[in-house]
C-alpha positions in Angstrom: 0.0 0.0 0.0 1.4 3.4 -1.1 1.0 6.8 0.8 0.8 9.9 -0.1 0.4 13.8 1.0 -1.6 16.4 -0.5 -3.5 19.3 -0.1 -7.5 20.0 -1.0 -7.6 21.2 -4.8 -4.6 19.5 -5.8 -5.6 16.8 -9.1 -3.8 13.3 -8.4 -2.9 10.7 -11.4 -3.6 7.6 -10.0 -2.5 4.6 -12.3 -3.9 1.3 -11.7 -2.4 -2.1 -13.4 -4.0 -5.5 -13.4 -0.2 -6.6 -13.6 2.5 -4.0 -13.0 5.0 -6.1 -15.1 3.6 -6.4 -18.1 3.9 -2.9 -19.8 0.6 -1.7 -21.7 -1.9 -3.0 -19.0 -3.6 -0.6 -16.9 -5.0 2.4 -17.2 -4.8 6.2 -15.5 -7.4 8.0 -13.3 -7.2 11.5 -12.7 -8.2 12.4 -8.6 -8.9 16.0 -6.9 -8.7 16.2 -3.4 -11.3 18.2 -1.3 -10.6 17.3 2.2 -13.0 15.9 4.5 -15.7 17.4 6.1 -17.0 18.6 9.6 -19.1 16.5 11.3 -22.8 17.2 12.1 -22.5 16.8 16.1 -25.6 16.2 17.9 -26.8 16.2 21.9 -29.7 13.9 23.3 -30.8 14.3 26.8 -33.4 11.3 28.4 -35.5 13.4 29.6 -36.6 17.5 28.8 -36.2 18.7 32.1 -35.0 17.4 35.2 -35.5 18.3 39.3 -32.2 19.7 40.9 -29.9 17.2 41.9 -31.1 14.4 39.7 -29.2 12.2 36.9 -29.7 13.2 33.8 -27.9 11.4 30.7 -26.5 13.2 27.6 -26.0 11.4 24.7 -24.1 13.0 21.5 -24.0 11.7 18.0 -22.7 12.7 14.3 -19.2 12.3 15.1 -16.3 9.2 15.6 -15.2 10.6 18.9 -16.0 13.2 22.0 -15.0 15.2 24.4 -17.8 16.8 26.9 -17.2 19.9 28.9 -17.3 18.1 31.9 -13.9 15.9 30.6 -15.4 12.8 29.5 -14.5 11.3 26.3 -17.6 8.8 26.0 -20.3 9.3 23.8 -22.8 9.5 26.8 -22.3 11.1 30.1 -24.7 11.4 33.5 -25.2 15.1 34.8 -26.7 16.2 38.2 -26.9 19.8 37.4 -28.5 21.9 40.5 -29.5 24.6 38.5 -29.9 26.1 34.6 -26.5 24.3 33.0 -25.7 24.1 29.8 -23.2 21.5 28.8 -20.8 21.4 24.9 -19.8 18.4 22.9 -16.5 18.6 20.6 -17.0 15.9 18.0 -14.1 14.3 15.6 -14.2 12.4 12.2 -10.9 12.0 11.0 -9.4 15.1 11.6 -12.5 17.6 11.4 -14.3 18.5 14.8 -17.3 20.3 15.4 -18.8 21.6 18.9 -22.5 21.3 19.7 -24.2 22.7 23.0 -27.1 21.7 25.4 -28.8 23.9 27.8 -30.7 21.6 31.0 -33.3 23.2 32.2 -34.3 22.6 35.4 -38.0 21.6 37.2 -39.0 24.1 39.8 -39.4 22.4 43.4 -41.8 23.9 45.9 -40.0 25.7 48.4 -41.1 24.3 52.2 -41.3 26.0 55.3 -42.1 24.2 58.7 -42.2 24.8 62.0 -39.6 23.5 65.2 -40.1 23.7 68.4 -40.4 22.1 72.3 -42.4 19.9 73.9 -42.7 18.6 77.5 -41.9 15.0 78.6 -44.2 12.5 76.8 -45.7 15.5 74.8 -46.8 15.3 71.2 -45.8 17.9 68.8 -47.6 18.7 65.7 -45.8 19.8 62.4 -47.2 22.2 59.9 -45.4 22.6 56.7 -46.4 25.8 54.4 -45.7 25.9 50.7 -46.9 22.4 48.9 -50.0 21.0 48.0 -49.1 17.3 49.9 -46.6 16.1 51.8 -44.6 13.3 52.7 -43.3 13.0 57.1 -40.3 11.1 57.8 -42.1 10.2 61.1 -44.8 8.9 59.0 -47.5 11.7 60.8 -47.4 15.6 61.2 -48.2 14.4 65.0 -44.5 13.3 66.6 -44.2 12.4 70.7 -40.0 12.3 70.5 -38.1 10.8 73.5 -35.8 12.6 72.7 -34.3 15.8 70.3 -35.2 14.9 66.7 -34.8 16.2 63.7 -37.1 15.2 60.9 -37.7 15.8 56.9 -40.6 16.7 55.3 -41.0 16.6 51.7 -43.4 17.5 49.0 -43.6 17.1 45.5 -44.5 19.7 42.7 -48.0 19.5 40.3 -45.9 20.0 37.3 -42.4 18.3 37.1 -43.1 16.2 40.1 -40.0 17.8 41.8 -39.4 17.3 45.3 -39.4 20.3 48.0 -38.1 19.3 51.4 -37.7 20.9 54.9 -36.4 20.2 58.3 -38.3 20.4 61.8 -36.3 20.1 64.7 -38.7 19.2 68.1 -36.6 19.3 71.1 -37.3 17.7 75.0 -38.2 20.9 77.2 -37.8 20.3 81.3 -40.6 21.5 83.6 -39.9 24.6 85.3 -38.6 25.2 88.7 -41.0 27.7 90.4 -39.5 29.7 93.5 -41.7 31.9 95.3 -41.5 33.4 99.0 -44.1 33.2 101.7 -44.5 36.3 103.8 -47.2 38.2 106.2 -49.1 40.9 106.0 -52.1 42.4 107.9 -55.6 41.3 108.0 -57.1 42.5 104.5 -54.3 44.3 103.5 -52.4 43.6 99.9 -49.5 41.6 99.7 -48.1 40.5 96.5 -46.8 37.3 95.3 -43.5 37.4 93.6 -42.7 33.9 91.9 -39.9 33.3 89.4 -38.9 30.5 87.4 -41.1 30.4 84.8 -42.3 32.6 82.1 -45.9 32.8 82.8 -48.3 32.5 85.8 -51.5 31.5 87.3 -52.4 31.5 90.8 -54.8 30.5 92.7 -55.9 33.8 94.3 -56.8 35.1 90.8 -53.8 37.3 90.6 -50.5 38.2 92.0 -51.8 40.4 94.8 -54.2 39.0 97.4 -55.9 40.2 100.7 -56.4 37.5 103.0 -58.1 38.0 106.6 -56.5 35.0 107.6 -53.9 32.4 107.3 -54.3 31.5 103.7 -51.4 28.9 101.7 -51.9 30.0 97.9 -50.9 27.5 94.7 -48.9 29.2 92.0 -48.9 27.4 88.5 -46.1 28.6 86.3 -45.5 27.5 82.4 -42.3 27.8 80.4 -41.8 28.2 76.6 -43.3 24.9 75.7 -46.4 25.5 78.3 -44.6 23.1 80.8 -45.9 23.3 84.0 -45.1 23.5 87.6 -46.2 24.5 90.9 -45.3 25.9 93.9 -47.0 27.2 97.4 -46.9 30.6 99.0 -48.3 31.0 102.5 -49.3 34.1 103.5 -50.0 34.7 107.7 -52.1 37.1 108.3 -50.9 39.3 111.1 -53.7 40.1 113.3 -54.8 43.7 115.0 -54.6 44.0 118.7 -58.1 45.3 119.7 -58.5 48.9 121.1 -59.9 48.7 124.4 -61.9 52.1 124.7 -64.3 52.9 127.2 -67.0 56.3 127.9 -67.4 57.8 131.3 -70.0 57.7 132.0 -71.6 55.5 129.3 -74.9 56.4 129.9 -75.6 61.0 129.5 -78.7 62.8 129.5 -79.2 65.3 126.1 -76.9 67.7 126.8 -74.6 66.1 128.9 -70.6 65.1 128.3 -68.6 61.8 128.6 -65.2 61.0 127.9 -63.3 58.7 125.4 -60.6 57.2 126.1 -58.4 54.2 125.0 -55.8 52.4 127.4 -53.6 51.1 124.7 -50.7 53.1 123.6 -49.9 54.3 120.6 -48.5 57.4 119.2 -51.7 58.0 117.6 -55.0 57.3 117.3 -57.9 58.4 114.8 -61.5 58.6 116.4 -64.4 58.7 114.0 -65.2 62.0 115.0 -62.0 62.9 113.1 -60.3 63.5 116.8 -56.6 62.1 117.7 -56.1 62.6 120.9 -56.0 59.2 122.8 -58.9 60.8 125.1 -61.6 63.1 123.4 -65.1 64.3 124.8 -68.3 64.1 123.4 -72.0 65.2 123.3 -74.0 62.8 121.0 -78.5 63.8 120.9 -78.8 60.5 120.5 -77.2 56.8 120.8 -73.5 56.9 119.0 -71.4 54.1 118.5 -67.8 55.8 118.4 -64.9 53.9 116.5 -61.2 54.4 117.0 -58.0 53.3 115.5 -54.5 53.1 115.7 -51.3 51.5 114.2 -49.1 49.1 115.8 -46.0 48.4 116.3 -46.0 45.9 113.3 -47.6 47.8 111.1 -51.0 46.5 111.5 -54.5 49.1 112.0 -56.1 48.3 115.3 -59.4 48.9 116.2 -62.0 49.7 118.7 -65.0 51.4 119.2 -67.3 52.3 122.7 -71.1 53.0 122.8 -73.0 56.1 124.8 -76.4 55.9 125.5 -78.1 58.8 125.9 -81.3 59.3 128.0 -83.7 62.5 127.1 -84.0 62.0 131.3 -88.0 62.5 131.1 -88.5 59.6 133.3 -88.9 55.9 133.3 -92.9 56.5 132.5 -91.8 58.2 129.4 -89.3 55.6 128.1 -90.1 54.5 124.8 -88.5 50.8 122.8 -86.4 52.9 120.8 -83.9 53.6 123.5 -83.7 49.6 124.1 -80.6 48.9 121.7 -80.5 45.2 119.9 -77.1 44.0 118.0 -76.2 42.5 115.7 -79.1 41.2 114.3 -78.7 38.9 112.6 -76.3 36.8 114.7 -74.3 33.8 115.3 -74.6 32.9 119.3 -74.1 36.3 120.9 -76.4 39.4 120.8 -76.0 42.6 123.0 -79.3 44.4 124.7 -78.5 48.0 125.4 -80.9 49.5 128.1 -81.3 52.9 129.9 -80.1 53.2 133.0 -83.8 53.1 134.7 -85.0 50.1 132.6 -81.3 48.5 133.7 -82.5 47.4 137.0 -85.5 45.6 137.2 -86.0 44.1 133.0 -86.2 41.1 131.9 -85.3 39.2 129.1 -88.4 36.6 127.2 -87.2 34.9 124.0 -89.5 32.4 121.9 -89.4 30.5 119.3 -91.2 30.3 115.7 -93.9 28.9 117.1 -94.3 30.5 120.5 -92.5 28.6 122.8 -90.0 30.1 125.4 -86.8 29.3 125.0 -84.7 31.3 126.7 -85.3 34.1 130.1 -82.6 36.4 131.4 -82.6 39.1 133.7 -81.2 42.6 132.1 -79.9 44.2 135.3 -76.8 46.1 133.2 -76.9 49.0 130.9 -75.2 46.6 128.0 -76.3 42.9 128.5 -75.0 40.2 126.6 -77.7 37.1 125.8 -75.6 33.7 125.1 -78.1 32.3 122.4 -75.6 29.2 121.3 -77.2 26.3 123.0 -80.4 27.4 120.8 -81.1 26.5 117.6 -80.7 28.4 114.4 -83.8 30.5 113.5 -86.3 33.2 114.0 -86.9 34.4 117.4 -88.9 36.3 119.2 -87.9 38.4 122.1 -89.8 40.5 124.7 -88.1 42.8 127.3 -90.2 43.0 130.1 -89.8 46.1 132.9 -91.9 45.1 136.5 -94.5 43.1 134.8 -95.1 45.9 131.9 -93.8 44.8 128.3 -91.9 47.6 127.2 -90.1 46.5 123.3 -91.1 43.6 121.2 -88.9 42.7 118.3 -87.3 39.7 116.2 -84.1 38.1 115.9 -82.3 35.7 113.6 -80.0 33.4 114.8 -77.6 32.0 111.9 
């Protein structure tokens, strides 16, 4: 076989011979030579589109060899593109090349949002995705009770390329918060506020923070954290009580016109009277009977009280006397109730007290100005009572024992 170099354009005698040694046999054949030609290179992809991260396989053709921008020299190559790529072909048939070009386009995938979050011990969690149409829980349910912190995928595919959207929700073990909270005192129906910490949201018992007890009163506090844990915790609050005034009048029984004299015989560096006085001894002149009140602070803080009652007496004489100078109180009451006479009645009444349906039930004499009637032993109910002055009936009125 013979060889030979040349260039396109250039004519070539060729001679052929059945039998090169026999002279006269054969014949000539005039060649021009063009060169070759460029090759028609072409790209195939197995599918139109495909979802971000996926295989896709290229496929060129036209050509006796290949080299791919991505290096290969095959005449197929696998792509994961993870966006809009576009991906060149160099082809060669005998010494000619040619260069063709493919642009992947990519499926749009839905973009997913979900929530995280905390829940307490034993809790269930529930997780709401946003942005697809259906979704797919790596727990196998939106509703997930973890043991422990877990993360979990969520995925979602798109209505037109079938491309899949995912997202992560992270659900983590919250503790149960530790509530602290101080007991105290305070005075009887005064504030006091309870201060509890721990926690970042409360509930108590009371109804609020600040409570006014009247006595000894333990209140529960609930307290929540972030993930509506919850705890509790006591405060007791002691109620601090007020030392009673001891006042008295001199003389407790006056005649319109006449004087008597308040006075306490606690001390305390002041006291407020209900007359607006704040002397610890003040005079008065009531028309009528007064019930005076006095107060005072203590030593720990606490108001005391006290009040005294005059009686007064229009002094007519004991034929004039009418019931409405015979005091009853409180009515109604719980065991205890007070009969208030004048002076001239004081001596020689009496005391009749009957039940519902007329039976006496209880006598007593009334030989004080202020007389207190023990009414315990009797039963609850309506009553009632009859004072009586030397055989003559002189105030008829009810009472309620409760």
């Amino acid at each position: 076989m013979t060889t030979f170099s040349s260039t396109p354009g250039q004519i070539l005698t060729v001679q052929f011979y059945s039998d090169p040694s026999v002279e006269g046999e054969g014949f000539d054949m005039n060649v021009i030579y063009t060169g070759a030609s460029s090759p028609t290179v072409s790209i195939a992809a197995s599918s139109p589109t495909v979802c971000s991260g996926s295989p896709l396989t290229l496929t060129a053709s036209g050509a006796d060899s290949y080299v791919w921008s991505t290096s290969a020299t095959t005449s197929s190559v696998t792509v994961t593109p993870a966006g809009v790529t576009v991906y060149s072909v160099t082809g060669t048939t005998c010494a000619s090349t040619n260069t063709a070009v493919y642009t992947v386009t990519i499926s749009p995938s839905p973009s997913i949002t979900v929530n995280s979050g905390a829940v307490c011990p034993g809790g269930s969690f529930t997780i709401n995705p946003l942005g697809g149409t259906s979704y797919t829980f790596s727990s196998g349910s939106a509703v997930v009770t973890p043991t422990a912190a877990t993360t979990y995928t969520i995925w979602s595919a798109s209505t037109t390329g079938g491309c899949l959207g995912y997202a992560l929700s992270t659900v983590s073990i919250s503790g149960y918060p530790v509530i602290s909270v101080y007991s105290g005192t305070t005075c009887s129906g005064s504030p006091y506020t309870i201060n509890p910490s721990g926690a970042v949201s409360y509930t108590y018992s009371g109804g609020s923070a600040v409570v006014s007890p009247t006595v000894n009163t333990t209140y529960t506090i609930t307290g929540a954290n972030l993930a509506g844990c919850t705890s509790t915790a006591v405060c007791n609050v002691a109620v601090v009580p007020g030392t009673p005034i001891s006042a008295t009048a001199n003389p407790t029984l006056i005649c319109v016109g006449e004087s008597a004299v308040l006075s306490v015989s606690t001390t305390a560096t002041t006291y407020t009277w209900s007359t607006g006085a704040t002397s610890s001894s003040i005079s008065v002149s009531p028309t009528g009977n007064t019930v005076y009140s006095v107060s005072s602070y203590g030593t720990n803080g606490c108001l005391n009280l006290g009040n005294v009652t005059v009686l007064v007496n229009p002094c007519t004489g004991i034929d004039e006397l009418t019931p409405s100078f015979i005091s009853v109180y409180p009515n109604p009451h719980t065991g205890s109730v007070n009969f208030v006479l004048p002076y001239e009645l004081a001596q020689h009444a009496v005391i009749e007290m009957y039940d519902a349906l007329g039976k006496l039930m209880l006598k007593h004499d009334l030989t004080h100005e202020l007389n207190t009637i023990n009414m315990m032993d009797l039963p609850n109910g309506l009553y009632t009572y009859k004072v009586i002055n030397q055989s003559q009936v002189v105030k008829v009125g009810k009472l309620v024992k409760q």
